[in-house]
C-alpha positions in Angstrom: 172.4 -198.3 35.9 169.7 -196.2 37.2 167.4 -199.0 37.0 170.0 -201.1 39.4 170.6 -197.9 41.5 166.5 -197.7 41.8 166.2 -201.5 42.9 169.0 -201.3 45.2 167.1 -198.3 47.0 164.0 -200.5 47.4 165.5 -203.2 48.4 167.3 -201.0 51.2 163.7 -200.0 52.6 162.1 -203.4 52.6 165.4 -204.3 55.0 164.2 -201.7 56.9 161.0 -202.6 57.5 159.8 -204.8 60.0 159.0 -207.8 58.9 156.1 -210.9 60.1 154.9 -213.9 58.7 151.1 -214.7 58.8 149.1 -217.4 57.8 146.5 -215.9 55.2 145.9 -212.1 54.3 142.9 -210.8 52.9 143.3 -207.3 50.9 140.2 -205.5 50.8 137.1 -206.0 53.6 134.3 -205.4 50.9 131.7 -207.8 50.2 134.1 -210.7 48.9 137.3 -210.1 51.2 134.5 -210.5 54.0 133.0 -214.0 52.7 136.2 -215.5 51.7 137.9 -214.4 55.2 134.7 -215.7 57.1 135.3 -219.2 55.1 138.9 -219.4 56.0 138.6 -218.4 59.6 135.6 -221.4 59.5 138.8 -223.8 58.1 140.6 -223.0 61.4 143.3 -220.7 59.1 144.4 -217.4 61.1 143.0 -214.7 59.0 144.2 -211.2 58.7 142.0 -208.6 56.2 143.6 -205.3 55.4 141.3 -202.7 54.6 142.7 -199.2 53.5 139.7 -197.8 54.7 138.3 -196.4 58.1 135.5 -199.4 57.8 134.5 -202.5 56.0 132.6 -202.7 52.8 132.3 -198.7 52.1 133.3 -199.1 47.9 131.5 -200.7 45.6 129.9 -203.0 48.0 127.9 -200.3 49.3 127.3 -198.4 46.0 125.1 -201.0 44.4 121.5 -201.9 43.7 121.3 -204.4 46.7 119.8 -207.3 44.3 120.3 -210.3 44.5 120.1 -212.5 40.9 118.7 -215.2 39.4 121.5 -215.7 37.0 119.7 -215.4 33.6 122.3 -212.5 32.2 125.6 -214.7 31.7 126.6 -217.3 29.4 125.9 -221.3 30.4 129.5 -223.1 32.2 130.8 -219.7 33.4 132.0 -218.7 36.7 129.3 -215.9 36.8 126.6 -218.4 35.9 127.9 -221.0 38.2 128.5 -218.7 40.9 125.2 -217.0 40.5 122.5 -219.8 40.1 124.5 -221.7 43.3 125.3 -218.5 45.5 121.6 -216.8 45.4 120.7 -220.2 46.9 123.3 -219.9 49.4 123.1 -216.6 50.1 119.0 -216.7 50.8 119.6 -219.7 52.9 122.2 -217.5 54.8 119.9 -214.5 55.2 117.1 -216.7 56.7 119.2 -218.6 59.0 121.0 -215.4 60.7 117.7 -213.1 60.3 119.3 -210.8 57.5 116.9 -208.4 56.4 115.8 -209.2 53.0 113.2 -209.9 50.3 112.4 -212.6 47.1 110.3 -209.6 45.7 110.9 -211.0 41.8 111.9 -209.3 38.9 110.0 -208.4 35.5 112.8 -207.8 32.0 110.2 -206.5 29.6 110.5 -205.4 26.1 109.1 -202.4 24.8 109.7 -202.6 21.4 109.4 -205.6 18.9 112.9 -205.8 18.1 113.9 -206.6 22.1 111.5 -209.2 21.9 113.6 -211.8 20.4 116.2 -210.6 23.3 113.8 -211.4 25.6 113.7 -214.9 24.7 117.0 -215.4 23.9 117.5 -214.2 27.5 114.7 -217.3 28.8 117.1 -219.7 26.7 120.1 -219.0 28.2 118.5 -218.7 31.9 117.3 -222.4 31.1 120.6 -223.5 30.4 122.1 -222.0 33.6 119.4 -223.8 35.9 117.6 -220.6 36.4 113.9 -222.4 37.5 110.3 -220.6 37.9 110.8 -218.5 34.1 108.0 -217.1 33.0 107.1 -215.2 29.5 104.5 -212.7 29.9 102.1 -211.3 27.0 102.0 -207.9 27.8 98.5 -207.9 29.5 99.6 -210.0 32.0 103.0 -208.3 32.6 100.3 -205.3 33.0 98.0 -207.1 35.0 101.3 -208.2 38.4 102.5 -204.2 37.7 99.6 -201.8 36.4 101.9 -199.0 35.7 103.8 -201.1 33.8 104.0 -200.7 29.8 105.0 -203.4 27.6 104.8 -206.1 24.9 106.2 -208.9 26.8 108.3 -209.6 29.9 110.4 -212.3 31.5 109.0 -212.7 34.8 112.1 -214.0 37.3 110.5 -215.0 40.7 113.9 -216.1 42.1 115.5 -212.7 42.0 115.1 -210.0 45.0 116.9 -207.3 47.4 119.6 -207.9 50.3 120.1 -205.1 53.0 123.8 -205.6 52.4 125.5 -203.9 55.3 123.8 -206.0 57.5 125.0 -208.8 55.1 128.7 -207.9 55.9 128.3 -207.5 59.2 127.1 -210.8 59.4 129.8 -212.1 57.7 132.0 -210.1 59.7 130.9 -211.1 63.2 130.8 -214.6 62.4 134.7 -214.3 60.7 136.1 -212.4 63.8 134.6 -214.9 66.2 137.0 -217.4 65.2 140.1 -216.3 64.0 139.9 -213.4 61.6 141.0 -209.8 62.7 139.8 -206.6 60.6 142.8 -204.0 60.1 141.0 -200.5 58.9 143.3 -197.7 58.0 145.8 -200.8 56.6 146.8 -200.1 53.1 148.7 -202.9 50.6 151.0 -200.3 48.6 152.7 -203.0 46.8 154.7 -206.5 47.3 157.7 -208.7 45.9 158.2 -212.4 45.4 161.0 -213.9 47.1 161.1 -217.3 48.0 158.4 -218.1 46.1 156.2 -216.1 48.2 154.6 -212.8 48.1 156.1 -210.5 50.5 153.3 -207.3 51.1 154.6 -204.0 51.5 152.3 -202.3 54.1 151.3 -198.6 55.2 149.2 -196.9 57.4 146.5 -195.0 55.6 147.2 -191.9 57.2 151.0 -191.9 56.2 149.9 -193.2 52.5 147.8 -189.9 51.9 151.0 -188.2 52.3 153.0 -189.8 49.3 153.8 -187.4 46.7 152.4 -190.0 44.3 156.0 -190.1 42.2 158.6 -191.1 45.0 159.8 -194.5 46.6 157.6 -196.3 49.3 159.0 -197.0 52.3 156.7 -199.7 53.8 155.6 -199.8 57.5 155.5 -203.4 57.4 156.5 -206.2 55.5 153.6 -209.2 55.7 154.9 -213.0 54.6 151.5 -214.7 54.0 151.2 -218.5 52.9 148.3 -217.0 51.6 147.0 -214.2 49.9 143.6 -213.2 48.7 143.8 -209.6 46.3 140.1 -208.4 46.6 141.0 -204.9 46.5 137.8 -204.1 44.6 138.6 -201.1 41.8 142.2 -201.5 43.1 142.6 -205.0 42.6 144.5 -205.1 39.3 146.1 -201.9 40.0 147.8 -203.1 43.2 149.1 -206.2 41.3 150.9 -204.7 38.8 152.6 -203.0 42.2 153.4 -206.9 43.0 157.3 -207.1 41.7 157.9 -210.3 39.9 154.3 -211.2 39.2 154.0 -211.7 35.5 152.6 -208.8 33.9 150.8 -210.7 31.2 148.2 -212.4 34.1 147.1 -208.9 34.5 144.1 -208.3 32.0 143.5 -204.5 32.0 140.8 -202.7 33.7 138.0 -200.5 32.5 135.8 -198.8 35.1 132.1 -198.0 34.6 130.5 -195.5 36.5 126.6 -195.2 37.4 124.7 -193.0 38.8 121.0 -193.7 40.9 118.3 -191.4 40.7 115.5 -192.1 43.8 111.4 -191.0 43.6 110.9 -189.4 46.2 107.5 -189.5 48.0 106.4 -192.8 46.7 104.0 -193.9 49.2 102.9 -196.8 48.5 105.5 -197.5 45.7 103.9 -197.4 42.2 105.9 -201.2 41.7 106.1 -204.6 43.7 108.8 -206.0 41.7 112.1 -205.2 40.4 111.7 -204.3 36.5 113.9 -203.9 34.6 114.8 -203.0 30.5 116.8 -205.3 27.8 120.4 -205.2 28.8 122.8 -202.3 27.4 126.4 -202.0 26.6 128.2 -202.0 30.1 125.2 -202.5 32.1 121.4 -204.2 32.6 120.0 -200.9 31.9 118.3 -198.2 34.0 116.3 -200.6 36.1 114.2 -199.9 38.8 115.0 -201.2 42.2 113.2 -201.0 45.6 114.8 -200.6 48.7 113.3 -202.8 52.2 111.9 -199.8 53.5 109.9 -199.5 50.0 112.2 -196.6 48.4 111.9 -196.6 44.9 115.7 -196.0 42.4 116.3 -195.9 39.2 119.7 -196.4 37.5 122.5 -197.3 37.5 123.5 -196.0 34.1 127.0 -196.3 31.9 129.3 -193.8 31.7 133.2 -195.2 30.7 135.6 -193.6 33.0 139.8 -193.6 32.7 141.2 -194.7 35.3 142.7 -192.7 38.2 146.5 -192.6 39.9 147.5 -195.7 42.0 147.3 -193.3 45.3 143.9 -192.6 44.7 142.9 -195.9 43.7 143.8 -197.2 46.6 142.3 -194.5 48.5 138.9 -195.0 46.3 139.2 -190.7 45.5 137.0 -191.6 42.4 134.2 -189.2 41.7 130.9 -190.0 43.6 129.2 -187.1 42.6 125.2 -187.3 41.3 124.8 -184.0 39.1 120.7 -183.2 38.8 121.4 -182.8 35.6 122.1 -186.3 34.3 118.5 -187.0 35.1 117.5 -185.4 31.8 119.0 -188.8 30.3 116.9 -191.2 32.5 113.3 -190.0 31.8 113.2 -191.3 27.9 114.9 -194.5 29.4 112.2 -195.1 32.4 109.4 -193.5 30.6 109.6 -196.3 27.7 108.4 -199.2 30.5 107.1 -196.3 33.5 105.3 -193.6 31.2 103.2 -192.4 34.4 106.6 -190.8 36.0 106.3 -187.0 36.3 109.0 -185.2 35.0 111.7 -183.1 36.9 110.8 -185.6 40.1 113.9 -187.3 40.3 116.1 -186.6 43.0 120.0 -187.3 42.8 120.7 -190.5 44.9 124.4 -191.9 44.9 126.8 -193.6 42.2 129.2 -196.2 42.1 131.8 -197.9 39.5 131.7 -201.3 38.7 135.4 -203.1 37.6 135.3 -204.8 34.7 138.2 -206.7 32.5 136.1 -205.8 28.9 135.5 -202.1 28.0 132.7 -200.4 26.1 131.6 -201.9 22.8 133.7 -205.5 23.9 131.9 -208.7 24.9 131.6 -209.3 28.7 133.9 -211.1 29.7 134.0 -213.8 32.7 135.3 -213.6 36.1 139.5 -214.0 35.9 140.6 -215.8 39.3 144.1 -216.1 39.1 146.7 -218.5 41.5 149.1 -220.7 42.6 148.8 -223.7 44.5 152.2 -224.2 46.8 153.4 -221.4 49.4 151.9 -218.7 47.0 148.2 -218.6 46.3 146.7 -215.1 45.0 143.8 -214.4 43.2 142.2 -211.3 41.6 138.7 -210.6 42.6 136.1 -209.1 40.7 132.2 -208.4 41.8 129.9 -210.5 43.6 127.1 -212.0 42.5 124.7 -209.4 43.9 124.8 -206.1 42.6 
């Protein structure tokens, strides 16, 4: 009865609430929602992306190493070896024709010890089978010879792989979406949604009167969006905001597990004691504390692993994860760097930012592949996970 009493209630508010159909909603204006709004607009579809926050792309699209990859890491016919062998040709093509700041700087994988040589080459193999082109094994000496404060026994030398400036990357994007029929809707949050019809009906909110829910009672949407299509690529939020979707099948929706990273920067590194990206055998979670440059030369280390719970759906949606950098979690990067970058000083890392990466497998689990989920018909949704630059 309650349970009756409950849906009765909701079903009162979503009468209540305006209501407009639109041709295609994008939820989320990071990284992906930005591409995939850009291509639809460039379809001639009316796009509208919601963003809940103040600006575009300020979650995990901006808390990342900025690299774009060869795809050697992921296993031959999936989506994220498909996606990444064919968009890092796209996406350099795209950031020469429109003048984005960016750089094919290559990337050394070395191993250190002799038990992450077979890795190594296990690594080579896999890139071959994914199309990967240029792979080169390195002795040692020669790894030594491109990167003198380098230490190793052999490395995988990349030459495909290199660094984005990804702001300017979305607001490429961006620009080009707007200019034909995309419109950006900041401070727009997607608290939830029902099918009816056969169509996903959002429920929509203002941020500003979102960050006032008590977290436990009813939503009364703003505004009630009919879509003929919808595009979920709420980042961290994605899969929580579809079990929010009433009616959609909750046996689609794979649980999430949320690893967070932090970045350590060397500060002072003038000129930068590497030319390439390098970076260690792969870990659980993660590719390791690698080190990254920025285009202005700026040297980082990181990210690590560090399995998080979740967090409520208010501040999911609201990204209220913890961003913090303490100094002390630098005490766990030095024997990791040191074991490829013995020459680095310690107690010279500075804290530098962090960011959580989504992910469908959690710690000790295989990785698993990208889940893109839809329908073809009046309802078309799909669950977005990262990009192919990270």
């Amino acid at each position: 009865m309650l349970k009756q009493t409950i849906r009765r209630f909701i079903r009162r508010s979503e009468l209540e609430a305006a209501r407009e159909k639109v041709e295609c909603v994008v939820i989320g204006a990071g990284i992906v929602g930005i591409a995939i709004a850009r291509e639809l607009s460039l379809r001639g579809k009316q796009v509208l992306v919601l963003e809940s926050a103040k600006s575009f792309g300020s979650g995990s699209s901006s808390r990342n190493s900025q690299v774009i990859h060869a795809g050697i890491y992921y296993p031959p016919s999936s989506f994220k070896a498909l996606f990444c062998v064919q968009g890092r040709n796209l996406l350099y093509q795209y950031c020469s024709r429109n003048g984005i700041p960016h750089k094919q700087t290559g990337k050394l994988i070395v191993a250190t010890s002799p038990c992450e040589i077979p890795k190594l080459h296990t690594l080579m193999d896999r890139a071959a089978r994914n199309g990967v082109s240029g792979l080169r094994m390195l002795d040692g000496f020669e790894a030594m010879r491109l990167e003198p404060q380098l230490r190793c026994l052999q490395a995988l030398f990349s030459p495909l792989s290199g660094i984005v400036d990804a702001h300017s990357l979305m607001l490429s994007l961006l620009g080009e979406a707007e200019s034909y029929k995309t419109t950006l809707s900041c401070n727009t949050t997607v608290v939830g949604g029902h099918l009816e019809d056969n169509r996903l009906h959002l429920h929509v909110m203002g941020t500003r009167d979102f960050e006032h829910w008590d977290g436990n009672s009813i939503l009364q949407p703003d505004l009630i969006l009919i879509p003929d299509l919808v595009i979920n690529s709420a980042g961290l939020s994605a899969i929580q905001l579809t079990s929010r979707f009433d009616g959609f099948p909750k046996s689609l929706i794979p649980p999430p597990h949320y690893a967070r990273g932090c970045y350590f920067t060397l500060p002072n590194a003038v000129p930068p004691p590497f030319q390439h990206l390098i970076y260690p055998i792969p870990e659980d979670g993660g590719l390791g504390v690698h080190l990254t440059l920025d285009l202005d030369g700026q040297v980082k280390f990181g990210p690590d692993v560090h399995w998080i719970p979740g967090v409520d759906d208010k501040s999911s949606f609201l990204d209220r994860y913890d961003y913090s950098v303490m100094a002390s979690r630098a005490e766990r990067f030095y024997p990791e760097i040191s074991k490829y970058y013995p020459n680095l000083k310690d107690g010279i890392l500075e804290p530098g930012y962090a960011g959580i990466r989504p992910k469908i497998s959690g710690p000790g689990q295989d990785p698993m592949d990208f889940v893109i989920q839809g329908w073809l018909g009046p309802l078309s949704l799909a669950v977005c996970s990262k990009p192919q630059w990270s």
